[in-house]
C-alpha positions in Angstrom: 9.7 13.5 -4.9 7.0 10.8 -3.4 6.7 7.8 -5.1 3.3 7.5 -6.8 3.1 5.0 -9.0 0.1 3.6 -7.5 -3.0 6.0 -5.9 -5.5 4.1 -4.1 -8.4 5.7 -3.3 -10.0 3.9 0.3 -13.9 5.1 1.2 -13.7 7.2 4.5 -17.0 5.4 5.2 -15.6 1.7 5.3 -13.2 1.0 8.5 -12.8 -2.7 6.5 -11.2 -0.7 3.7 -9.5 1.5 5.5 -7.7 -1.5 7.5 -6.9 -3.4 4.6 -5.8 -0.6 2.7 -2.7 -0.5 5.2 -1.6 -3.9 3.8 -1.7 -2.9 -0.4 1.4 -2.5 -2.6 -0.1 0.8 -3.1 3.3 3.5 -3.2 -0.2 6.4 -2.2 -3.2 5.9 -0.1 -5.7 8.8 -0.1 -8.3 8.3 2.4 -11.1 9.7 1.0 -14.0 12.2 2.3 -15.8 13.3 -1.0 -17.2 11.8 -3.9 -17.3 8.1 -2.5 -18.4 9.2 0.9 -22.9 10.2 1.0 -23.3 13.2 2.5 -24.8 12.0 5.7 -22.0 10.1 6.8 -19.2 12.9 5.8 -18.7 13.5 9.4 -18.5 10.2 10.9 -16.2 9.2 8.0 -14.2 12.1 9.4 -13.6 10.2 12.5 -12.8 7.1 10.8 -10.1 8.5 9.0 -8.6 10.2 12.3 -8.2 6.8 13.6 -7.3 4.9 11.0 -4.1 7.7 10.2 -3.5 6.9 14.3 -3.8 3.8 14.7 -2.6 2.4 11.5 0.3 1.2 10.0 1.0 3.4 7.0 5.0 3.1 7.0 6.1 3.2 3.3 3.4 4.6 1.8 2.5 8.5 0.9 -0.8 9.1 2.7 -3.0 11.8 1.8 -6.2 12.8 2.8 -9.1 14.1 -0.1 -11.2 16.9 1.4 -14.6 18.1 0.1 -14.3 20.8 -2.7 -13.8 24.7 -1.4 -17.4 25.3 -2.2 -19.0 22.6 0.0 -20.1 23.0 3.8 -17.6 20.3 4.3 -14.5 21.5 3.3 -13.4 23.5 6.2 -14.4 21.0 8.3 -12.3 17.8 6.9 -9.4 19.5 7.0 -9.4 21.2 10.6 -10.5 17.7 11.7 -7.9 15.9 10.0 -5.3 18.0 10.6 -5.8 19.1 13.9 -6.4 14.7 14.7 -3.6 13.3 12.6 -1.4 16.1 11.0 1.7 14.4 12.0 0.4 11.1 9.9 -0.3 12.8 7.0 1.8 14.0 3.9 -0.5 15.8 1.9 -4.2 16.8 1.6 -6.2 16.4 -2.0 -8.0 19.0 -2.9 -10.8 18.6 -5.4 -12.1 20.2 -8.4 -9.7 23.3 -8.3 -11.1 25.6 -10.8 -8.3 28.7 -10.1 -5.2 29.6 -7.8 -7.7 30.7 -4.9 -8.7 27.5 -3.7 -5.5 26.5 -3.2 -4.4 29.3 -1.9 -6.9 28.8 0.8 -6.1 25.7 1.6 -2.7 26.9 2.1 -3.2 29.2 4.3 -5.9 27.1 6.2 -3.3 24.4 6.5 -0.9 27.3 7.8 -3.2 28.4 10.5 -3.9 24.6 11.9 -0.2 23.7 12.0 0.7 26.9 14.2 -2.1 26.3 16.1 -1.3 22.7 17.5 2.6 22.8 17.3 3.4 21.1 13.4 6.2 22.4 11.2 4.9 25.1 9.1 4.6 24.0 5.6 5.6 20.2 6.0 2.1 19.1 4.8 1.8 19.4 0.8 -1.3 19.8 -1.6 -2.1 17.6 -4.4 -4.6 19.7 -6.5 -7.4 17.7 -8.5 -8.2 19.2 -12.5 -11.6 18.5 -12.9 -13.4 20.5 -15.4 -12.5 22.9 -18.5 -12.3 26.0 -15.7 -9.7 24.2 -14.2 -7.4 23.4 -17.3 -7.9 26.5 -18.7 -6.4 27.7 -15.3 -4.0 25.2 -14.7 -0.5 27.3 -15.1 -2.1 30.0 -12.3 -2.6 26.7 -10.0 0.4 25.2 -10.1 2.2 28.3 -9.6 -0.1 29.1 -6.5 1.6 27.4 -3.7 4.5 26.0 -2.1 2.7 23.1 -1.4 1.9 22.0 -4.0 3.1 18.3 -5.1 1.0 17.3 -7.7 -2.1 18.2 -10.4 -4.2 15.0 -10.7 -6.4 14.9 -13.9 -10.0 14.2 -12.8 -11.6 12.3 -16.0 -15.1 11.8 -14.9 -16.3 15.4 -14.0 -13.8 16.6 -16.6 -15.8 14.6 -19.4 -19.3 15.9 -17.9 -18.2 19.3 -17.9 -17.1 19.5 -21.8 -20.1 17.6 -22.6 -18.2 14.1 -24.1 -20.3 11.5 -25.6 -19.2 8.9 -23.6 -19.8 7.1 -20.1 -17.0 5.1 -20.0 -13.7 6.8 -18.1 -11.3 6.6 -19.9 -12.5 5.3 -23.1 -12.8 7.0 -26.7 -15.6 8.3 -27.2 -18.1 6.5 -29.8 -17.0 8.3 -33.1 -14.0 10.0 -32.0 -12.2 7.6 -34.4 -8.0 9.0 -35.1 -6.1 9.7 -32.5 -6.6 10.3 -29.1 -9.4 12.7 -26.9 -7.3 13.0 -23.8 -4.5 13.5 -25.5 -4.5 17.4 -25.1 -5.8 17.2 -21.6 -3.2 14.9 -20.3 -0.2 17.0 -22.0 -1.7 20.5 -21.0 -1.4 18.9 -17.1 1.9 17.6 -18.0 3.3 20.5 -19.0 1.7 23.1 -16.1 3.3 20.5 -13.5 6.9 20.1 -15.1 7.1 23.6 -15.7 6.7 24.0 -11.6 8.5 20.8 -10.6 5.3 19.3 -9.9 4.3 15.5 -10.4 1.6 15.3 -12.6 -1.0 11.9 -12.3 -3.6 10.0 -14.3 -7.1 9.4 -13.0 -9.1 6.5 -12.6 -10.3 3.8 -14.9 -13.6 2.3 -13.7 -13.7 -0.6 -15.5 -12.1 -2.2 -12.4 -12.2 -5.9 -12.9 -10.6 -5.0 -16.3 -6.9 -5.3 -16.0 -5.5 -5.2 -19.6 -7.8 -2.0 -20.3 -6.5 -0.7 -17.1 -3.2 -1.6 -18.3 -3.2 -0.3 -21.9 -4.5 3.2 -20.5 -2.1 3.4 -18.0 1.1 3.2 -20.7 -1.0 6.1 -22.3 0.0 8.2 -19.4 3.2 6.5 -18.7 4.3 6.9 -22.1 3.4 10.7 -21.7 5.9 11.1 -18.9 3.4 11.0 -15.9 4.5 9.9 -12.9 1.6 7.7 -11.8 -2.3 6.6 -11.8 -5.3 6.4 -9.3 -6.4 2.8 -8.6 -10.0 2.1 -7.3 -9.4 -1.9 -6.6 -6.4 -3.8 -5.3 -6.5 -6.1 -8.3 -5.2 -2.4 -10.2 -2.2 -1.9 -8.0 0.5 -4.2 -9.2 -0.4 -3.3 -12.8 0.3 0.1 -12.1 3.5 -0.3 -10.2 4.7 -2.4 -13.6 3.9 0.4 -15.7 5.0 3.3 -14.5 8.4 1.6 -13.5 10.8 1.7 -16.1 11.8 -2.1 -17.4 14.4 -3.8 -15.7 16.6 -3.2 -19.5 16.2 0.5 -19.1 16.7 1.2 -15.7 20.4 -0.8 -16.2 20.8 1.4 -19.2 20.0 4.6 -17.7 22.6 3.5 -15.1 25.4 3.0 -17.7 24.9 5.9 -19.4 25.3 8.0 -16.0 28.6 6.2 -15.0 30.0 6.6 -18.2 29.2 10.2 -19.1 30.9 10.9 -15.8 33.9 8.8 -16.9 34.0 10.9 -20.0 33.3 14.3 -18.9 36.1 14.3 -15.8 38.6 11.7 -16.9 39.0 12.1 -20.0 37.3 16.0 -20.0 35.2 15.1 -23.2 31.5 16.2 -23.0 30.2 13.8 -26.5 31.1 10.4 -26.9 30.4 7.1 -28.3 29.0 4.3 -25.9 29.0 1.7 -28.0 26.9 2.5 -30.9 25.0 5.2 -29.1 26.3 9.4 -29.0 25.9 10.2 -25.2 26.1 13.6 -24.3 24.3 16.3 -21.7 21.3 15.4 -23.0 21.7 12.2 -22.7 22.3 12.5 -19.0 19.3 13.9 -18.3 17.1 11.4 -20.2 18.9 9.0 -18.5 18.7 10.5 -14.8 14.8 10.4 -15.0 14.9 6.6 -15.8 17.5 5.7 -13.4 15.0 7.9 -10.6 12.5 5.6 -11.7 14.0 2.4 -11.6 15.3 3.5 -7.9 12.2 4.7 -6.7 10.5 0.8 -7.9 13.5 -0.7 -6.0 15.6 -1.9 -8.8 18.8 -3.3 -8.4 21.4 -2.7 -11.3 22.6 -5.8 -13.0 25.5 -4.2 -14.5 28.2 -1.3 -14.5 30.4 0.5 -16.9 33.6 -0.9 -17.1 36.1 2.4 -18.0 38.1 1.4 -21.7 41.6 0.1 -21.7 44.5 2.5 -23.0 
């Protein structure tokens, strides 16, 4: 899977963006056509993002495109243009506010039809579908089943808030009142789980309060904690905080590590499938737990600091 720790979302209205986007820490870029881009200047941001996927730089990153929402006049548009200018630059097109399996499934077969047309390998472009509003959650196992595509369900807070009516107007944020636990706790599992179940990556949406790196941060390890893979950022000063914490620590990742070289030691050396490492039972289970961490910690670029030394007769 892509790594994407890091989502930065860049205007498709603002060529200085779109430039300096090229030289962020970001692990995504998605070059965006809809809610940041007015709808007078949809189709010259269009063109922007043509070039920019051209003549940029954009080695090491994922780059995605966002399209306007299937019911739009856009839509159709962004992504013939896009695709038919820049296909071979881009790795997967974001569609937004997916309410049920058709919209994808048009996209899909849009994306189909385009990369026939002008010579790309069928199906090499992916999807990242965008959960926006109760329609959409309610929906979500239908959309991530609905494509081959399909990489990853993003959780759209903003629109998502507006359209189950919560009291707040900070993304994010508790909502004044809501006192024990935590509002977006259901929301973000319910994502989790639809994307998991379909080998999906699932990521967290934006948090405004840009200039704010320690809420950024503590909102962030909500979703990291949860198992998600990654988080939007809307400002560059968001990026490194979001490549710390959705990388596992330096500790773990060396753990993870040990655990995998010794439970194969165990299993075809010495043919035992349970065993003590130290003061810790490792067994199957343990290898799996492990294998997500150590996938992590790779991804980030860590380098192991240690290695399991087999025991002595």
């Amino acid at each position: 899977m892509r790594s994407r720790r890091s989502c930065l979302a860049v205007p498709g209205s603002n060529p200085r963006f779109l430039a300096k986007a090229q030289g962020l820490a970001a692990d995504e870029v998605f070059l965006d056509l809809e809610d940041s881009v007015a709808p007078l200047a949809k189709e010259d941001a269009r063109k922007n993002v043509v070039a920019a996927l051209r003549e940029g730089d954009w080695s090491g990153k994922t780059v995605v495109v966002r399209v306007n929402d299937v019911t739009t006049p856009w839509a159709y548009r962004d992504v013939i243009e896009v695709v038919e200018g820049a296909g071979d630059r881009l790795h997967c097109v974001m569609l937004p506010k997916v309410q049920d399996p058709s919209a994808v499934t048009w996209l899909d077969t849009l994306l189909t039809q385009i990369e026939r047309a002008v010579g790309l390998p069928v199906g090499r472009i992916g999807i990242e579908a965008q959960i926006e509003n109760a329609k959409g959650l309610v929906r979500i196992d239908d959309i991530a089943a609905s494509s081959p595509r399909l990489e990853t369900l993003v959780f759209g807070p903003a629109d998502f808030m507006a359209s189950i009516n919560m009291r707040t107007l900070v993304v994010g944020e508790q909502p004044p009142g809501y006192t024990e636990g935590d509002a977006y706790h259901y929301i973000l599992m319910r994502i989790l789980m639809a994307a998991r179940s379909h080998d999906l990556q699932a990521v967290d949406g934006p948090y405004l309060q840009i200039h704010d790196v320690d809420g950024f941060r503590r909102v962030a390890g909500r979703a990291a904690a949860l198992g998600f893979d990654g988080k939007w950022v809307l400002h560059p000063g968001q990026i490194e905080a979001a490549n710390e914490v959705f990388s596992p620590s330096q500790e773990d990742y060396d753990h993870a590590e040990l655990v995998l070289d010794a439970y194969d030691y165990y299993t075809t050396i010495e043919r035992r499938g349970a065993v003590m490492l130290g003061d810790e039972m490792i067994d199957e289970a343990s290898r799996k737990m492990a294998l997500v961490v150590a996938a992590k910690g790779r991804a980030a670029g860590l380098a192991r600091t240690g290695s399991f030394t087999p025991p002595t007769a």
